[in-house]
C-alpha positions in Angstrom: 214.3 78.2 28.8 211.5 78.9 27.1 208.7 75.8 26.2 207.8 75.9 23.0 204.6 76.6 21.6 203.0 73.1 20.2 200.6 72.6 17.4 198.1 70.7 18.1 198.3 69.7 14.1 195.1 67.6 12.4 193.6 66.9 15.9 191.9 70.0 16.4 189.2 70.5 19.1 185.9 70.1 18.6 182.9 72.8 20.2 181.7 70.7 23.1 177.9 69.4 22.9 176.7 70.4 26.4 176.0 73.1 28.0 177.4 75.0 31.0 175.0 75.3 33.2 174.2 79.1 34.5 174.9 78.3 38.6 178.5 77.8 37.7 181.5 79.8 38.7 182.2 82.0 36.0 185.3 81.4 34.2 187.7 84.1 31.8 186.2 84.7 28.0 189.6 83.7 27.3 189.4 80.6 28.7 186.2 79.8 27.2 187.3 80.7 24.1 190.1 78.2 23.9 187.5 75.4 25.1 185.0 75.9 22.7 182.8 76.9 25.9 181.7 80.2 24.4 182.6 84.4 24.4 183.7 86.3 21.4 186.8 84.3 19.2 187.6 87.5 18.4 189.0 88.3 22.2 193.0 88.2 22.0 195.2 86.1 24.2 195.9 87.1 27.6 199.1 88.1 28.9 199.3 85.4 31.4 199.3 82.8 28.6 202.7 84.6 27.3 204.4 84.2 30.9 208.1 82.8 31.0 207.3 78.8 31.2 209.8 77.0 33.2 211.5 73.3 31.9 209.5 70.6 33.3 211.6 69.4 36.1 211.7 69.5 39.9 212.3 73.3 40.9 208.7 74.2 39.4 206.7 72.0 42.1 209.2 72.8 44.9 208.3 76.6 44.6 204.4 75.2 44.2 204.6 73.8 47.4 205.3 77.6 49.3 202.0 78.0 47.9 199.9 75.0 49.2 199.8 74.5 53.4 201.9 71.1 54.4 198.7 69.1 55.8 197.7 68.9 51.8 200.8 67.7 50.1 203.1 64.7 50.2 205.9 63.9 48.1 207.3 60.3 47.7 210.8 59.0 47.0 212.6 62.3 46.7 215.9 61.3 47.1 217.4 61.7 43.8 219.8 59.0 44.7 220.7 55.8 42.9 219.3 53.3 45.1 215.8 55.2 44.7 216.6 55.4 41.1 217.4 51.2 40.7 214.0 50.6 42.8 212.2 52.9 41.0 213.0 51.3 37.6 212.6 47.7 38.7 208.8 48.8 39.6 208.3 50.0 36.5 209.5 47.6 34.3 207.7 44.8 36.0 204.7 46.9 35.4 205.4 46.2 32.3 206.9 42.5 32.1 203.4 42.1 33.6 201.1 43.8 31.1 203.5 42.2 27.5 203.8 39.2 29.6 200.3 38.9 30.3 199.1 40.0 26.7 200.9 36.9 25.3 200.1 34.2 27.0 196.9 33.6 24.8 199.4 33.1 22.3 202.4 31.6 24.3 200.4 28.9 25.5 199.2 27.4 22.4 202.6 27.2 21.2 204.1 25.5 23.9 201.4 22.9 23.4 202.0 22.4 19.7 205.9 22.2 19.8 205.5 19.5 22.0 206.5 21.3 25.6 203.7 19.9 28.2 205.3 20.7 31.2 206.2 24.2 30.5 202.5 24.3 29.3 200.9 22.7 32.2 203.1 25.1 34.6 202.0 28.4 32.3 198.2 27.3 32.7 198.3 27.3 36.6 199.9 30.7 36.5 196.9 31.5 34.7 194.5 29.5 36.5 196.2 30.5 40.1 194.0 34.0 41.0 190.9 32.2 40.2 191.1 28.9 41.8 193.3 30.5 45.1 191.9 34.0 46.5 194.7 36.2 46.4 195.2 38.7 49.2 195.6 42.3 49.2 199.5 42.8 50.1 200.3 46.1 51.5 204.3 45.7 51.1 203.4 44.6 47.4 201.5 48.2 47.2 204.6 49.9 48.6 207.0 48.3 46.3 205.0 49.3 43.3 205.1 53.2 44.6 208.4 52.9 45.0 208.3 53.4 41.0 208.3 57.1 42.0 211.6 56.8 43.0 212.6 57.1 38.7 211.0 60.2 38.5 212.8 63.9 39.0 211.9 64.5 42.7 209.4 61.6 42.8 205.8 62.0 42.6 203.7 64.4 44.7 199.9 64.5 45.3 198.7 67.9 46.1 194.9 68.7 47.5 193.9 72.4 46.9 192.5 74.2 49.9 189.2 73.9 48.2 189.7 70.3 49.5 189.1 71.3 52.8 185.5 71.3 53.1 185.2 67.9 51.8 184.0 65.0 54.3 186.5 62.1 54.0 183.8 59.9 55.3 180.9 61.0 52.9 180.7 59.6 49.3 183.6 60.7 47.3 184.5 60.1 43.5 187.6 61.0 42.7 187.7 61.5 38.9 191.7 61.9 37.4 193.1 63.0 34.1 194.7 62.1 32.0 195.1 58.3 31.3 198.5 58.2 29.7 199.8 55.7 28.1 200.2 54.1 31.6 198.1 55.6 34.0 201.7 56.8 36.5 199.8 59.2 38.2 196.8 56.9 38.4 198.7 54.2 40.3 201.3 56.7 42.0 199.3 59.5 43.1 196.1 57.4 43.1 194.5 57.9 46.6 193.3 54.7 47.0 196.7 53.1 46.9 198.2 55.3 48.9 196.2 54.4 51.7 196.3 51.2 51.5 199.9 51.2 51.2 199.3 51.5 55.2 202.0 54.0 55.7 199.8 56.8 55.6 203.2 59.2 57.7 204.8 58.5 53.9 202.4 58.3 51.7 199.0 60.5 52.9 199.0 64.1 53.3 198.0 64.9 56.9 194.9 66.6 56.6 193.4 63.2 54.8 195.4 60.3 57.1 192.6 59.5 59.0 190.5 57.8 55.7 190.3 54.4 56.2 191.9 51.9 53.8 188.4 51.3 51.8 189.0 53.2 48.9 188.4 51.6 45.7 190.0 52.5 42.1 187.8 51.3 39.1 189.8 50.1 35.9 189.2 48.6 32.8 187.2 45.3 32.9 189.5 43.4 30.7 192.5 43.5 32.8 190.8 41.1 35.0 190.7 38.8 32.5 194.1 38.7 31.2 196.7 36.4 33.1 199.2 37.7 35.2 197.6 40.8 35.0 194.9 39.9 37.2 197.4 38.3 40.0 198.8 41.8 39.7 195.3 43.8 40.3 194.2 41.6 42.9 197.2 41.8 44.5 197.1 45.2 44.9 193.5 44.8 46.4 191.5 48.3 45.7 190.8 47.8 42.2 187.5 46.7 40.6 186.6 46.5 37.1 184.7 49.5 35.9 181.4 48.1 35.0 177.9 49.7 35.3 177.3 47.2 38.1 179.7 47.3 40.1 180.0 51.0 39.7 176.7 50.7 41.1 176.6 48.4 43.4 179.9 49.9 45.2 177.7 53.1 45.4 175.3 51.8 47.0 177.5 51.0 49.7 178.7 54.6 49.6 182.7 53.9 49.0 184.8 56.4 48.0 186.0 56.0 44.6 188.6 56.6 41.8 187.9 56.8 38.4 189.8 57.3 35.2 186.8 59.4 33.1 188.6 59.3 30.2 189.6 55.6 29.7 191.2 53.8 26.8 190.5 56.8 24.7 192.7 59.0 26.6 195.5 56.3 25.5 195.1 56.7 21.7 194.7 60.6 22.6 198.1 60.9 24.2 200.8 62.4 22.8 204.1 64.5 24.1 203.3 68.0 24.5 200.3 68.0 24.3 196.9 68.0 27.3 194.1 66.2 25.8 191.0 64.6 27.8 188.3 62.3 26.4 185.4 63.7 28.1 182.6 64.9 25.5 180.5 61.7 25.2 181.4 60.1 28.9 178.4 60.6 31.1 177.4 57.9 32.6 179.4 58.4 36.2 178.2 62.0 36.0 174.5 59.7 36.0 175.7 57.1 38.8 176.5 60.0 40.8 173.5 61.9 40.5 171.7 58.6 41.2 173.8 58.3 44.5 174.2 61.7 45.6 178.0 61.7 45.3 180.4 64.6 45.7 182.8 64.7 43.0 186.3 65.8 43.1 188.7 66.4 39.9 192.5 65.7 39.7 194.6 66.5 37.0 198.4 65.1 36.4 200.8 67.1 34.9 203.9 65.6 33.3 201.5 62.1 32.1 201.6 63.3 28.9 205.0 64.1 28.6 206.1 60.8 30.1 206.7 58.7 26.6 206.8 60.0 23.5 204.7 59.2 21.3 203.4 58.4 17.6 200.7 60.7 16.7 199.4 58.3 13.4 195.9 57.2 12.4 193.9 58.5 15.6 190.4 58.1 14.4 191.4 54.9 12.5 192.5 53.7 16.1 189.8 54.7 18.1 187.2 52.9 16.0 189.6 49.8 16.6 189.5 50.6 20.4 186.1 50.7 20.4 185.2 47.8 18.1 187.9 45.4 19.5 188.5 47.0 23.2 192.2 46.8 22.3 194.2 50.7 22.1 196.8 50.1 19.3 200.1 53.0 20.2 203.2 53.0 19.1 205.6 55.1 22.2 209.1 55.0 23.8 210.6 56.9 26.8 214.5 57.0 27.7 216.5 55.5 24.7 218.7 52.6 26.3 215.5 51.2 28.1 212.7 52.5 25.9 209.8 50.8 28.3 210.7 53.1 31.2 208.9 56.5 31.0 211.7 60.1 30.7 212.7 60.2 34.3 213.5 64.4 33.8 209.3 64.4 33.8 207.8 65.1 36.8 204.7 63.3 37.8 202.6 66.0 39.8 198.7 65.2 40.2 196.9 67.8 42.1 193.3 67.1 43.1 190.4 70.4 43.9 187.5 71.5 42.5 184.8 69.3 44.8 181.4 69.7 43.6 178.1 68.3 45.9 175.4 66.9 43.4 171.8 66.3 44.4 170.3 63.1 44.7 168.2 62.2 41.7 166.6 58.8 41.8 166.2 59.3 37.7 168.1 61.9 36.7 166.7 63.4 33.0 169.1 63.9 30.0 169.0 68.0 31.1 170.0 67.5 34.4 172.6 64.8 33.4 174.2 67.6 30.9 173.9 70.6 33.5 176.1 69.1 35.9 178.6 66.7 33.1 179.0 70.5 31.8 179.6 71.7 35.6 182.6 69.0 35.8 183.9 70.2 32.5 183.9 73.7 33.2 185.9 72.9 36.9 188.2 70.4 35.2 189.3 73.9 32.7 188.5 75.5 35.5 191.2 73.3 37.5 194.0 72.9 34.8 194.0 76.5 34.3 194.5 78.0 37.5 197.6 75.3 37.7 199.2 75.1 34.9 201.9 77.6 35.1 202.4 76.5 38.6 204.0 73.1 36.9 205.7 74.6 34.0 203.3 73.9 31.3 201.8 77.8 31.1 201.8 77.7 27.3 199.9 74.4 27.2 195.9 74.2 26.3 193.7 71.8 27.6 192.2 69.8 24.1 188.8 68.1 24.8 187.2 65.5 23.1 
């Protein structure tokens, strides 16, 4: 069947502010066009937007995979069974038993203590009290159950590395930058390279060509899930997350880990919305800076079937981004299958593929010009990236909208 054309409605894209710089690849007037990189609006579209797009589903990647050489690809919980169905639905609704659980207890506990119920109050402020009075460990089997989420969606989840990929030095300073958010960050946590590796069962979870990376990966996340109960025993449990601060962005540089980052944050949450690829990516710099401070190579990865995953309400976007960024709180209304509206559409596949490394120079104090030359570079390679793949996943019809 045929996927139909979506409008992207009053969220239109906006030209971007910065500048490709001239040592980069060049890409199609076309593409640039429908970017607001540049070229002539007047250019028609190309065939090759027009091209037979294919349901989202399973066959689409399966044929992908011809394609891609069996060292850079590995698929998990592709049995299409019910056991791997159950398991993969329990993992994702504790995910989010977690996060609502979590999110209330600044309420809940109050109101146990004014109606009067001290012990269940006393035994809801240890919980709460428990990751930062006792160190929690990093718990491998924990990791595994939590990719076992995969096992809900069509065919699992599958992490491919472009050839491109390569040339790229597992043991030299990597950021790994993925889009988009989503309302959940699937591909994030299931595709996420950190925690497939320290999953320690890289023969399941690692593609060969990478399974000799050590488990020091880190993924950086929003601050403010470390400071939310339940939450946090769930983060540190899973051991390669660290908040996403300046400093200990920096400071983790310094010690040249590899890293994952989610560029487009909390924005990308209020962006998101069912048919439709949107990144936040205009005004976020500042790990295009780190890097260039650090001399970091940076590698883009791009999910497709994240935005498709819930549907969503489209309502009040700019209203809701000033609350995001005034309270640090994304307000978004979504639901996925309709007898358990918290788990994500299970027909969706979840297919993140990661290419596109680019080297930057090391730049003690890198100027505003050479901090826009190469945030434009990562723009231009994440088009660059999305382009070359979509059709590949069934989404040929779909346009990359930047913010």
């Amino acid at each position: 069947m045929r996927r139909p054309a979506h409008d992207t409605g009053a969220m239109k894209e906006r030209p971007l502010s910065t500048r490709i710089p001239e040592t980069s690849s060049p890409l199609s007037e076309r593409t640039l066009v429908r970017h607001g990189l540049g070229a002539s609006p007047a250019l028609k579209t190309s065939p090759v937007d027009q091209r037979q797009a294919y349901t989202v589903g399973y066959s689409t990647p399966k044929s992908y995979t011809k394609e891609v050489p069996p060292e850079f690809f590995q698929r998990v919980c592709d049995a299409d069974d019910l056991w791997t169905r159950t398991q993969g639905a329990i993992a994702l609704l504790m995910l989010w038993v977690v996060w609502l659980a979590g999110s209330f207890c600044a309420f809940w506990w109050p109101y146990l203590v004014f109606k009067g119920y001290h012990k269940a109050a006393i035994a809801t402020a240890l919980i709460m009290a428990y990751p930062y009075v006792v160190k929690v460990k990093q718990s491998p089997a924990f990791i595994r159950f939590i990719l076992s989420g995969a096992g809900w969606f069509k065919g699992g989840t599958c992490l491919y590395l472009e050839e491109s990929m390569k040339n790229v030095e597992t043991s030299q300073s990597i950021l790994l930058c993925q889009h988009p958010h989503g309302l959940f960050t699937y591909g994030f946590i299931q595709n996420g390279s950190a925690a497939r590796i320290d999953a320690r069962r890289p023969e399941i979870y690692v593609p060969t060509a990478f399974r000799h990376m050590k488990p020091n990966a880190v993924a950086l996340v929003e601050p403010l899930l470390f400071k939310i109960p339940l939450i946090r025993h769930f983060i540190t449990a899973f051991g390669c997350a660290r908040p996403a601060t300046k400093h200990e962005m920096l400071y983790l540089m310094s010690k040249k880990k590899p890293l994952g980052l989610l560029p487009g944050g909390s924005e990308e949450i209020i962006l998101s919305h069912h048919g439709h690829e949107r990144v936040y990516i205009k005004h976020r710099k500042g790990f295009i800076k780190y890097a260039l401070q650090h001399g970091y190579t940076i590698c883009i990865g791009y999910t497709f079937g994240e935005a498709d995953s819930y549907r969503t309400l489209d309502w009040a976007v700019k209203f809701r981004l000033w609350y995001l960024r005034r309270f640090r709180v994304p307000l978004f209304a979504c639901w996925g299958i309709w007898w358990c509206p918290l788990l994500p559409r299970g027909q969706v596949a979840l297919e993140t593929v990661v290419g596109n490394p680019f080297q930057l120079p090391k730049l003690a104090d890198p100027s505003k010009e050479d901090i826009d030359k190469w945030h434009g570079r990562y723009v231009e390679l994440l088009v660059d990236l999305f382009e070359r793949n979509k059709a590949k996943f069934g989404y040929g019809e779909r346009v990359l909208e930047i913010y």
